[in-house]
Backbone bond lengths (Angstrom), bond angles and torsions (degrees), N, CA, C in turn:
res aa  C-N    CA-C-N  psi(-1)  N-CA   C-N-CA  omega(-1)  CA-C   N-CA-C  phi
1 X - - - 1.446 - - 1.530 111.20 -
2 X 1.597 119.70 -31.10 1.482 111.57 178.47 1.432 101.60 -73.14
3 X 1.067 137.49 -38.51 1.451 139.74 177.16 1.867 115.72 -34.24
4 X 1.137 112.82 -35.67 1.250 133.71 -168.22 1.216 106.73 -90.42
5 X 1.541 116.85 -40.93 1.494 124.12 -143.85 1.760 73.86 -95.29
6 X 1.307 129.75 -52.26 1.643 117.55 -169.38 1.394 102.71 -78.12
7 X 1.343 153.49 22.41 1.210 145.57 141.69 1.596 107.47 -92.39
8 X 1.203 138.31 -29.56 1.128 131.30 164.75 1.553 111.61 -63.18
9 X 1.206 131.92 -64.73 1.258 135.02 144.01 1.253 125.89 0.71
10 X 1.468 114.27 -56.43 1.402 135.56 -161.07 1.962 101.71 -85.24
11 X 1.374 102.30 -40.09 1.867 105.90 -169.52 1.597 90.43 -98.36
12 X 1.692 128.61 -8.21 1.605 100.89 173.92 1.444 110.53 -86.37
13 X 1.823 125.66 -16.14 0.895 152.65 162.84 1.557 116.05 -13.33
14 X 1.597 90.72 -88.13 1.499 125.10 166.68 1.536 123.20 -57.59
15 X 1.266 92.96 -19.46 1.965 98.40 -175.15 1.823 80.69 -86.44
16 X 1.101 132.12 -74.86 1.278 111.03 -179.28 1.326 157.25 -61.28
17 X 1.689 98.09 7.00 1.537 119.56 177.19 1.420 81.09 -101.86
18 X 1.369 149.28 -46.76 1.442 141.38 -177.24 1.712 110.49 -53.15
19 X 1.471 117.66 -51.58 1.084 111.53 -172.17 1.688 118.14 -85.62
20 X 1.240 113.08 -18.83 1.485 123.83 163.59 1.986 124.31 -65.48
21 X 1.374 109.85 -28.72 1.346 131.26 172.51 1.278 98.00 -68.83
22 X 1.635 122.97 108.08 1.284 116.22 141.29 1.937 133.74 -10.48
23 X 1.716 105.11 138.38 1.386 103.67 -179.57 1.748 107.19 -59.00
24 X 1.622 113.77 -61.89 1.264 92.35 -161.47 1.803 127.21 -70.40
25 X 1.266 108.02 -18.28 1.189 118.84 -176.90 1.813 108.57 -73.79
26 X 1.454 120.42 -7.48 1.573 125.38 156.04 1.614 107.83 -94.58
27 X 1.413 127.06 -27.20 1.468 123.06 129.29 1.822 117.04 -2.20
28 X 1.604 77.80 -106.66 1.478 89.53 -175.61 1.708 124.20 -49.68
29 X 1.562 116.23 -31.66 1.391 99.22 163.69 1.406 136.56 -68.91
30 X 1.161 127.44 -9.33 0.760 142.08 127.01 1.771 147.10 -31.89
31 X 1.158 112.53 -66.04 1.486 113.76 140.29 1.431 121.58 -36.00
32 X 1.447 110.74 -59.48 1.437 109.54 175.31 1.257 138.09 -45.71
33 X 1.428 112.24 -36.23 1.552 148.94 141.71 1.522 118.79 -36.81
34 X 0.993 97.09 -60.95 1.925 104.54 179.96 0.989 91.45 -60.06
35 X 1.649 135.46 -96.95 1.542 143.29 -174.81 1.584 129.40 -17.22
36 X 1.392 88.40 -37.81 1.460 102.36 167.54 1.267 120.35 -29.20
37 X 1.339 124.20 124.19 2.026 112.32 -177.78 1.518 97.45 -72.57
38 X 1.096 125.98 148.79 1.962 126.67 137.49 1.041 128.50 -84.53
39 X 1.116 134.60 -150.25 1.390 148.52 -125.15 1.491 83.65 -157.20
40 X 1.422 138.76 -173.15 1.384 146.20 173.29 0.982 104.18 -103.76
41 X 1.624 172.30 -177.35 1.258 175.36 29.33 1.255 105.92 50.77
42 X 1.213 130.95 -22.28 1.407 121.71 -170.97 1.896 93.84 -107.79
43 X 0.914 96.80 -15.38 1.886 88.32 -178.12 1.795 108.85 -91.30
44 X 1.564 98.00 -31.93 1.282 94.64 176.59 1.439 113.18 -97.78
45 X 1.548 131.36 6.10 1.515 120.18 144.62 1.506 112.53 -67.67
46 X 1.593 106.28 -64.91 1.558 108.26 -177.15 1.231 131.99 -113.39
47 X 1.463 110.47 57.15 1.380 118.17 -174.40 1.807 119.56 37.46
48 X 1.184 96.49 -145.99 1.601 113.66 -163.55 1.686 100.99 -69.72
49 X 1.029 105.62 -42.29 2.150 120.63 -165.55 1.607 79.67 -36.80
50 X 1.208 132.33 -107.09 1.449 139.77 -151.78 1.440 107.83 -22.00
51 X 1.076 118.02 -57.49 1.526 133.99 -169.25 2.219 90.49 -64.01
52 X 1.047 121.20 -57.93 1.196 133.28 -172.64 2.094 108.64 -50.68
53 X 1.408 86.27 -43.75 1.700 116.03 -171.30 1.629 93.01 -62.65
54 X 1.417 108.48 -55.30 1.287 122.59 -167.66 1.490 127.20 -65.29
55 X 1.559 102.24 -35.23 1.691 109.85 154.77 1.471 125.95 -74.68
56 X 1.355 106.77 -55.38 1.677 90.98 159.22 1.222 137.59 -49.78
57 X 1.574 131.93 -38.01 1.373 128.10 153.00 1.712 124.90 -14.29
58 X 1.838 88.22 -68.48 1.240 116.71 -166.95 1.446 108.45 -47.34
59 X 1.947 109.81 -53.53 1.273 123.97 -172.18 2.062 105.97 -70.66
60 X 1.133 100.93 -4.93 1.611 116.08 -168.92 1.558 82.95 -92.49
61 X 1.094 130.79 -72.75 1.586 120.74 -157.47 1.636 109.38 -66.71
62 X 1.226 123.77 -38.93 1.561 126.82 162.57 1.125 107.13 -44.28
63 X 1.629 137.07 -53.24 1.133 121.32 -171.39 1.240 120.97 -62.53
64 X 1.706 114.77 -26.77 1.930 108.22 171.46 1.265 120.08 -76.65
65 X 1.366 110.48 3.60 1.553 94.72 170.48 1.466 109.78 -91.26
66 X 1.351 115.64 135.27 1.754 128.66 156.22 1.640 105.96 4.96
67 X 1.139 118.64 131.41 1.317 124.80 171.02 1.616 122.86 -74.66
68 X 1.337 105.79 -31.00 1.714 108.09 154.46 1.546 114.55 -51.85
69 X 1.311 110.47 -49.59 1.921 103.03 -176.45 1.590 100.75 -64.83
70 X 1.157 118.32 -35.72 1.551 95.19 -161.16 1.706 99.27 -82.46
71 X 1.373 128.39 -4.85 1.460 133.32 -178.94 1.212 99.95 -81.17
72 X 1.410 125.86 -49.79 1.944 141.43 -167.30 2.013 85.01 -58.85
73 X 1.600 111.48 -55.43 1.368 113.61 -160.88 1.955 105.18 -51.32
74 X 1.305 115.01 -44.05 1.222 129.85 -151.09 1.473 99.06 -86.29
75 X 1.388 128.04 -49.76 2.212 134.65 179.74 1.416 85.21 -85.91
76 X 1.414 136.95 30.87 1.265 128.57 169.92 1.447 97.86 -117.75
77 X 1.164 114.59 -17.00 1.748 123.72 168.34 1.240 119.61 -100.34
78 X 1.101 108.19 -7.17 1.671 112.59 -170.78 1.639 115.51 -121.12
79 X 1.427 103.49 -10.85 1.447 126.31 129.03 1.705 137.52 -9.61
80 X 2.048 86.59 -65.82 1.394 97.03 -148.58 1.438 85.00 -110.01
81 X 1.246 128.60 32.75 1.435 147.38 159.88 1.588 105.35 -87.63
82 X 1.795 115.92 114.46 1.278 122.14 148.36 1.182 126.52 -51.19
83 X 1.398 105.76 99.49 2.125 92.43 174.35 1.478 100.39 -97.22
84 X 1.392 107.98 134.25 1.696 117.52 176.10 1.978 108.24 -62.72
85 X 0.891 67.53 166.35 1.972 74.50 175.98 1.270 112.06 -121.25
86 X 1.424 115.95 135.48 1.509 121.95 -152.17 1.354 95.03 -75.78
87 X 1.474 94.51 172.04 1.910 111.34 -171.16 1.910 106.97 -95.17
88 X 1.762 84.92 -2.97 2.004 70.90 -177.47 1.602 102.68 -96.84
């Protein structure tokens, strides 16, 4: 019976901090709420693993390509690096 009696308790609570709170200021929390950024759906069903799953893959399929392409990929960045020319 106390089980009952502190959930009644508990939702007349809130019904009167709800109805005592000004309209626009439950407005604006609200907004605040919407705007709010999230998380992706897949990170906040299954945490980090997917995201984790998803880089190793990535680093899994790079590794079958030829070791020349992934060398051409890498002095293809290091390339487009200005090196100064020394002063002596």
């Amino acid at each position: 019976m106390a089980k009952s009696d502190d959930l009644i308790k508990y939702i007349t609570q809130r019904v009167v901090t709800y109805m005592d709170t000004p309209k626009e200021t439950r407005q604006e929390r609200r907004k605040e709420r919407k705007e709010k950024k999230r998380e992706p759906w897949l990170v906040r069903w299954f945490g980090l693993m997917p995201f984790g799953f998803k880089m190793w893959a990535t680093d899994w399929r790079d590794s079958s390509k030829p070791i020349v392409k992934r060398i051409v990929r890498y002095t293809g960045k290091i390339a487009k690096v200005r090196w100064r020319k020394s002063a002596t």
